[in-house]
N, C-alpha and C positions, 0 to 999 in steps of 0.2 A: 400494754397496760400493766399498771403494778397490782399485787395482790391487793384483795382488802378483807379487811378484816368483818368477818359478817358481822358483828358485833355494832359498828359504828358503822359500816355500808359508807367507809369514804377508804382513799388511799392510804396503804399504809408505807413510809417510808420503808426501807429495808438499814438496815445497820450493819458497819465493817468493821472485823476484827483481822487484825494484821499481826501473821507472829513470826515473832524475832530468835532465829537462831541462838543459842547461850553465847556462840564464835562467831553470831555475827555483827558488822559493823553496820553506821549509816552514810551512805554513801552521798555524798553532794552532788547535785548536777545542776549545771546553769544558776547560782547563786541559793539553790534550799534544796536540803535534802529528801533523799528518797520519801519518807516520813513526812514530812513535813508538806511536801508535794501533792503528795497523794490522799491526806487527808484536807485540805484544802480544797482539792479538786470534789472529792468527793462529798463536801458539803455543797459545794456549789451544785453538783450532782443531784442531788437533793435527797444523801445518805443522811438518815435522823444523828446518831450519833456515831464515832470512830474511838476504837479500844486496841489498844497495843498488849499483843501476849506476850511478855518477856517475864525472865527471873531476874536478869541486873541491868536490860538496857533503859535506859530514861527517854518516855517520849516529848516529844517538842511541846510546849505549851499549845493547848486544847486540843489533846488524846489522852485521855485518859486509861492508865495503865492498872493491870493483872497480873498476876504472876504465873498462875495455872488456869485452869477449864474453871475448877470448884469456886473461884473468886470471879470467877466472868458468869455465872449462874446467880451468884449473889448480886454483882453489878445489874443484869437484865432484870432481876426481879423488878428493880423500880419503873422499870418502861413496860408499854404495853405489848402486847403481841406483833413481833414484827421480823418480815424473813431475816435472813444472818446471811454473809457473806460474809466467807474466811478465806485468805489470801496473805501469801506469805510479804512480809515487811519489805520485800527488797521486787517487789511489785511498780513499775512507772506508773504511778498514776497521771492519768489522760481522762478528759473530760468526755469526750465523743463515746468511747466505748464504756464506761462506767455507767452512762448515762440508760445505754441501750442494754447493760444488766439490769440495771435499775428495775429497767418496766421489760424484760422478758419474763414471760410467765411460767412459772413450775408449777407442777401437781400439788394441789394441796396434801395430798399425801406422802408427796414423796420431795426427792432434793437432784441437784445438778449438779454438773462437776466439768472443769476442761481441766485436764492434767497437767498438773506443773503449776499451773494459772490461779486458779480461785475455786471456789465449791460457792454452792447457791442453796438454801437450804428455808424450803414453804415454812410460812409464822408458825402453822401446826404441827411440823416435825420438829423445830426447833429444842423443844425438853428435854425428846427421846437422843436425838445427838448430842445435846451438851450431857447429860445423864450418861452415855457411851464413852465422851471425850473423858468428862472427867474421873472414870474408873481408871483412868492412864495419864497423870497432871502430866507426868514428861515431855507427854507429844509436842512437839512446836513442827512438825515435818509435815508438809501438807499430802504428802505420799500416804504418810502412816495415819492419816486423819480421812484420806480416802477408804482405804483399806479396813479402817476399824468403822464407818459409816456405811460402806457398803453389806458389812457382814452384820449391822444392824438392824438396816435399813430398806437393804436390798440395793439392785446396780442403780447405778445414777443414771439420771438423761442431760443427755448430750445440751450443749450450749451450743448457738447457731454460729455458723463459721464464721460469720459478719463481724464479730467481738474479737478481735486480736489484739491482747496487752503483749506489753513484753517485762521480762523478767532480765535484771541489772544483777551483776554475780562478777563481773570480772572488767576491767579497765578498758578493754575495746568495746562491750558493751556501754559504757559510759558514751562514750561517743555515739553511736548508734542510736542512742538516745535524747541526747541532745541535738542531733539530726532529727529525728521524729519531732522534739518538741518544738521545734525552730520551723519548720515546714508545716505545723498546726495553725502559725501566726499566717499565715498568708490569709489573705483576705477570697472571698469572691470576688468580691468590686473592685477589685485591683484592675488597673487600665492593660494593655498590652505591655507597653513600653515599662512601667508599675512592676508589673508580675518578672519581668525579663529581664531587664535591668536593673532597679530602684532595688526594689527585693533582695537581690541576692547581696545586695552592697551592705543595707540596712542590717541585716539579719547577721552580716558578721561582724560588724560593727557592736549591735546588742549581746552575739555570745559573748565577745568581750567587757561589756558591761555589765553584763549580769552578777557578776561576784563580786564588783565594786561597791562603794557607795552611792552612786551618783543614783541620782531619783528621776521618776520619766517627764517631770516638771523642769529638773535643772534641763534635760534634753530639749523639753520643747522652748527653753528661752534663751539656748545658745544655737538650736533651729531657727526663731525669727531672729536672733542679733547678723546671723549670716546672711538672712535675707533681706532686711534692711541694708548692711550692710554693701550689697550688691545693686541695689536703685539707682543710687545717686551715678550710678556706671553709666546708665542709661542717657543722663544727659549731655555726654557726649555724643557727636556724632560720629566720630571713630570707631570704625569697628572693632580694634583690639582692645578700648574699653570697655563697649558694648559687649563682644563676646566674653571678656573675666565676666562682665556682669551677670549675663546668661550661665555661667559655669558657675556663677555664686546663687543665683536662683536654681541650677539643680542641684546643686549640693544642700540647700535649704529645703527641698522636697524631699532628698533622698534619708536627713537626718530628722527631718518635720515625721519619719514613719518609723523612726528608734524609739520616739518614746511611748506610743500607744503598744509597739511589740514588746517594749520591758514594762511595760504596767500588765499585761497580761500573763508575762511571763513570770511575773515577780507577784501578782495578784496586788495591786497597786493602785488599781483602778476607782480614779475619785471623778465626782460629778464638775467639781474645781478644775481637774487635769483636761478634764475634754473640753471644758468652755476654754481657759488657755489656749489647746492647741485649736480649738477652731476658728479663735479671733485670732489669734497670733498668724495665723496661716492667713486669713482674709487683709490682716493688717499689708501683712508682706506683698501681698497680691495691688490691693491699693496703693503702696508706697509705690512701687514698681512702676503702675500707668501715670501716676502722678509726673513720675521721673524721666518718661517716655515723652509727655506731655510736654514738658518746660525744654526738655532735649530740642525736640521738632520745632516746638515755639523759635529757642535760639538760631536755630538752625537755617530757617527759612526767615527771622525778624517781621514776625505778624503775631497776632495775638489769636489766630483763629485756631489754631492746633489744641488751644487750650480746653476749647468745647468739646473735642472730640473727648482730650482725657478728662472733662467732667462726664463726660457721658458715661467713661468707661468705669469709671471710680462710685458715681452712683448708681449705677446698675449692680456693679461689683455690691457695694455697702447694702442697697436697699435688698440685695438678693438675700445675702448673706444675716439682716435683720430678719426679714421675714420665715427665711427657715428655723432661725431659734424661736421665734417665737413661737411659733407652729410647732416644731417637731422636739426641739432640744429643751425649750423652760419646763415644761409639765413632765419631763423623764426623771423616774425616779433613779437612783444612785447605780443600781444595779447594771452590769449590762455598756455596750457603747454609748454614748453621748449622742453621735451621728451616725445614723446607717442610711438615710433617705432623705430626699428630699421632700418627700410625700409618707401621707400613714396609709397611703396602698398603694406602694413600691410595684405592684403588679401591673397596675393601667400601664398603659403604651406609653401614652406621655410621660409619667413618671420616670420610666424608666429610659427614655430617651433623656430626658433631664438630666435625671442620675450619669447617664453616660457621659453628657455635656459638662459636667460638674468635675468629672477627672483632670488630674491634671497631666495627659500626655500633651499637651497644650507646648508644656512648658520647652517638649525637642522642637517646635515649633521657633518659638523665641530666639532660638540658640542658633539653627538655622540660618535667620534672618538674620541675627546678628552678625555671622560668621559675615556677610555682605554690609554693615551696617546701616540695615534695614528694617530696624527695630519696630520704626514709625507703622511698616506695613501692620505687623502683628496689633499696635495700639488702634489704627484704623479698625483692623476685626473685633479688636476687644469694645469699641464706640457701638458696633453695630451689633454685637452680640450679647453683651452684656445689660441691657435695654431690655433686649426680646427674650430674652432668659428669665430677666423681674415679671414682665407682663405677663410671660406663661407659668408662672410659678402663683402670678397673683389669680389667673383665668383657672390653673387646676383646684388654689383651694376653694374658689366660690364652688366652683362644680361639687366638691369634695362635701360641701355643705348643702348638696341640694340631695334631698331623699330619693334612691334608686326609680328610677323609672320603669316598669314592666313593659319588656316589648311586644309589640303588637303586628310584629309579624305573622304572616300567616293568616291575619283579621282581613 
């Protein structure tokens, strides 16, 4: 829980000041700096505002900069009563444990501290330290900002061990870092094969993107050009075209998960980027059984092949409408675009869904291909993609009927 402020009896955001050595510099990692990083994250956080203590460093557009304690007492006067968290510039900000300072609770009387790390400091002691701080403007050392709050204030309480930032100071740290924030992207919902494979591929793929230009939109539509691209494989019935085709569909899944990692990574994330990559992805998916279809058609010279890939193509489409509608049109900006295929991810079904919805499918494909045996996999896709609509369409009526109380036990 966050403090509040008795006064208004609602949460009070807490607010970050971050101070910058006179020798020190800002260091980049994965396309934006320390700084820059950190304060981002930290509004997402849902830090009120972010102030950089420096005497000559310039911070990034929106932090607002002080030179001493005496100008950051003047700065707070215009906001209301709210904790301070002070933490040295060269700080990774991370969303997970920012999040969980956030709302740990301090003494109203008193302040927190984990060394080397951050200090936490209750809205109501908040005067008495910066009135301390700034009898000494020189301090930028969070050592020496313990040590003179301590003899103010008295000893600090401990911050719970569950909160581990790290502190960036030297070039092998750099990496270490961009390690932690690269293994942040991993999802839950990641399939097996996803988490195992796909992942590790994508992910260095994105470090190298990250200090580029390229945007996670240019990524998601050189994702569906590859996978387009690899359909028309499919109507053959050779399997050494089948299979490129198959190696062009997971190369289209593995790079379809570079752009939502550099939108997060890059803080990038638009409500435009995730409808893109969700239809772009269902496109690829549809072209694909279409191209399975007219393969098998050729193949055997009958026209029946064709129903199975209508079947699998409107199951595919109708699935694929019904979740935007439902889950993805009424999401505001914030946040993923798709996490579910339901808005209570927690029912069985749902979640069985959800697992149906991965795409480990796709070593499946490749498989069959290796034999060129593509048709088997489009056969699955006729009968499955059907019963996937039906139960997507059976959970949301359910989903719209008022809880029923059970009467067990009656």
């Amino acid at each position: 829980m966050q403090i509040k402020d008795p006064s208004t009896a609602m949460p009070v955001a807490p607010i970050l000041v971050m101070m910058a050595a006179p020798d020190s510099g800002d260091r980049t990692i994965l396309g934006l700096s320390l700084l820059q990083r950190t304060a981002m994250v930290a509004r997402r956080a849902g830090y009120e505002h972010v102030f950089l203590l420096a005497e000559q460093q310039v911070a990034p557009a929106g932090i607002a900069t002080v030179s001493d304690w005496s100008r950051l007492v003047t700065a707070l006067a215009k906001f209301r009563a709210a904790p301070l968290v002070i933490a040295p510039a060269t700080l990774l900000g991370e969303l997970n444990w920012l999040e969980q300072l956030a709302e740990t609770r301090v003494d109203p009387s008193s302040w927190a501290a984990m060394p080397r790390c951050f200090i936490k400091i209750a809205a109501g002691r908040v005067p008495d330290a910066l009135a301390t701080l700034s009898e000494e403007s020189e301090v930028h050392d969070l050592r020496a900002v313990q040590d003179q709050l301590t003899r103010r204030l008295g000893p600090p309480e401990a911050i719970p061990a569950n909160i581990a930032p790290m502190i960036v100071t030297t070039a092998a740290d750099v990496h270490v870092a961009e390690r932690r924030l690269l293994r942040s992207l991993v999802k839950d919902t990641d399939g097996f094969m996803a988490r195992h494979v796909e992942r590790p591929i994508s992910l260095q793929i994105v470090r190298r993107l990250a200090s580029t230009s390229v945007t996670p939109n240019q990524v998601t539509l050189i994702s569906v050009a590859i996978g387009l691209a690899g359909a028309p494989c499919f109507i053959s019935a050779l399997w050494p075209w089948q299979t490129f085709g198959a190696l062009l569909f997971l190369v289209h899944s593995i790079v379809d998960g570079c752009d939502g990692e550099l939108a997060r990574l890059r803080f990038q994330e638009s409500r435009w980027g995730g409808v893109l990559d969700f239809w772009g992805d269902n496109v690829v998916h549809i072209a694909t059984f279409a191209c399975m279809a007219v393969g098998w058609s050729l193949s055997v010279s009958a026209t029946w092949p064709l129903w199975f890939g209508a079947a699998a193509v409107f199951g595919n489409a109708g699935s694929a409408a019904l979740v935007y509608w439902r889950q993805m049109r009424v999401k505001a900006d914030s946040g993923p675009l798709f996490t579910s295929v339901s808005a209570e991810s927690d029912r069985r079904l749902a979640w069985l869904l959800d697992a149906a919805s991965r795409r480990d499918f796709i070593y499946l494909v490749l498989l069959l291909a290796l034999f060129g045996k593509s048709d088997w996999f489009l056969l699955l896709a006729a009968l499955g993609a059907p019963v996937f609509f039906f139960l997507l369409v059976f959970l949301a009526m359910r989903e719209r009927l008022p809880d029923v109380p059970s009467t067990s036990g009656i």
